[in-house]
N, C-alpha and C positions, 0 to 999 in steps of 0.2 A: 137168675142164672147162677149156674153151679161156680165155682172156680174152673173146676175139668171141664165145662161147657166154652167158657171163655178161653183157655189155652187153646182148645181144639179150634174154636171161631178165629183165633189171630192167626194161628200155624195155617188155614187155609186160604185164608187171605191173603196173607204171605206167599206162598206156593200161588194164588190166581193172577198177581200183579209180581211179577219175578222181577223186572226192569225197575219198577216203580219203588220196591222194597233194596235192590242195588243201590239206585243210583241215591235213595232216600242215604244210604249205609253210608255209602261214599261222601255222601254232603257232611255228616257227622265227625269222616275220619277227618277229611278237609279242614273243618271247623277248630276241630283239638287240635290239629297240627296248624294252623295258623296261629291260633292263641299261644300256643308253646312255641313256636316259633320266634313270635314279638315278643313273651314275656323274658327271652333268651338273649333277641337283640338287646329289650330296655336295660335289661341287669348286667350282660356285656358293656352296655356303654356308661352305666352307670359306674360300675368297677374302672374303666380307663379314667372318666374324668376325674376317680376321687384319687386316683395313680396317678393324673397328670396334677395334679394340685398338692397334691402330698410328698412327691417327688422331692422337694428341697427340705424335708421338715415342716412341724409344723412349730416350732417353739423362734422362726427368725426372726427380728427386729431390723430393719433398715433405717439407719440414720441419714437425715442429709440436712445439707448447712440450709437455714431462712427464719420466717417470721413464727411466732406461735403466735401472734396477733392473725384474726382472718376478718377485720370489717375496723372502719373506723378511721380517724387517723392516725398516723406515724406520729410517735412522741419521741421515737428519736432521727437521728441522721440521717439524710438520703444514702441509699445503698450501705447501709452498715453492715448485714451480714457480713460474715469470715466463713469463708469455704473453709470448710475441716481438712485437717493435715496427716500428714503421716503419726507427728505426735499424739494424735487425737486418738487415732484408731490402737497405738500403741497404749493409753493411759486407763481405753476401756476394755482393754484385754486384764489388766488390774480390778478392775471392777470386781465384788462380789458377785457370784449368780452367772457369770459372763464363762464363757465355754470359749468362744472363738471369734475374734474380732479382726476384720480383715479389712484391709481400705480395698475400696474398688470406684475406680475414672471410667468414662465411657466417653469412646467418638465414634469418631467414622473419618477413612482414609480410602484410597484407591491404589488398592495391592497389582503388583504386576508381575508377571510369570511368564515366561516363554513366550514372549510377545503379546500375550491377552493382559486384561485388567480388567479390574470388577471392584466397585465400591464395596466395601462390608464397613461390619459395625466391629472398635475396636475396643477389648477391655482389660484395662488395666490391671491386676491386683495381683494382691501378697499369695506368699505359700502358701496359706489355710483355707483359700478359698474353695478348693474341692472339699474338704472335710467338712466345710460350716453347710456346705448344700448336697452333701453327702452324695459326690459324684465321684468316678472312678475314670480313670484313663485307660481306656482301651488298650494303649500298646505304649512304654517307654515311661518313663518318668513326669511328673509335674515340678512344678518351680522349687527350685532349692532353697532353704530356710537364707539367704544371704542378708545382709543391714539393707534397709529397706531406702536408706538415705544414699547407697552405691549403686546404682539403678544399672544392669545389664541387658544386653540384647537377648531376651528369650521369647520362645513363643511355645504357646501348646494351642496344635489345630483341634 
């Protein structure tokens, strides 16, 4: 068979099965636009989460007070740890290498408003603490640089 034999045999095949060569088309365009479609979600979702993880930096370090022993027994006192203090967090802002060191408590309280309340979780901490996780306030000012040992009534929602 020629080449020009075989164009003229498909093109009429084509043109004898019109429905059969549609709906064939159609299953193809389907096909590619499915594929492109999920390969669009996966990379959308892939970009948010590495956005929701990346959001605070990625250079932080959290400290919290306890053991660096994890098996064995205690060589020393029952309950020794020392919760870290305001001086603590102050001593490793002195540290070489240390960019921003901020104390931060965490509870939970039940806040009350025009007769409703609702438990939330409540966190403490110093001025830097937007700058060290690189967050921005929406509208109005964050905590004012004040002595950290004069503790005032503020809040940023």
């Amino acid at each position: 068979m020629i080449t020009k034999d075989f164009i003229a045999f498909t093109l009429a095949s084509l043109k004898a099965h019109r429905m059969r060569t549609a709906l064939t088309a159609l299953g193809i365009a389907v096909g590619i636009a499915s594929v492109i479609l999920l390969t669009s979600i996966g990379e959308g979702l892939h970009r948010f989460i590495i956005a929701e993880f990346t959001q605070f930096g990625t250079n932080i370090i959290g400290v919290a007070p306890g053991r660096i022993q994890t098996h064995g027994a205690s060589l020393g006192a029952v309950n020794t740890v020392r919760p870290l203090s305001i001086d603590d967090a102050t001593a490793l802002r002195k540290a070489p290498y240390v960019q921003v060191a901020d104390p931060l408590v965490q509870g939970n309280a039940e806040v009350v408003h025009a007769g409703k309340s609702r438990r939330v979780t409540l966190y403490g901490t110093g001025p830097d603490f937007a700058r060290a996780l690189t967050m921005r306030v929406a509208s109005g000012d964050y905590l004012p640089p004040d002595d950290p040992h004069a503790a005032r009534a503020f809040v940023v929602l």
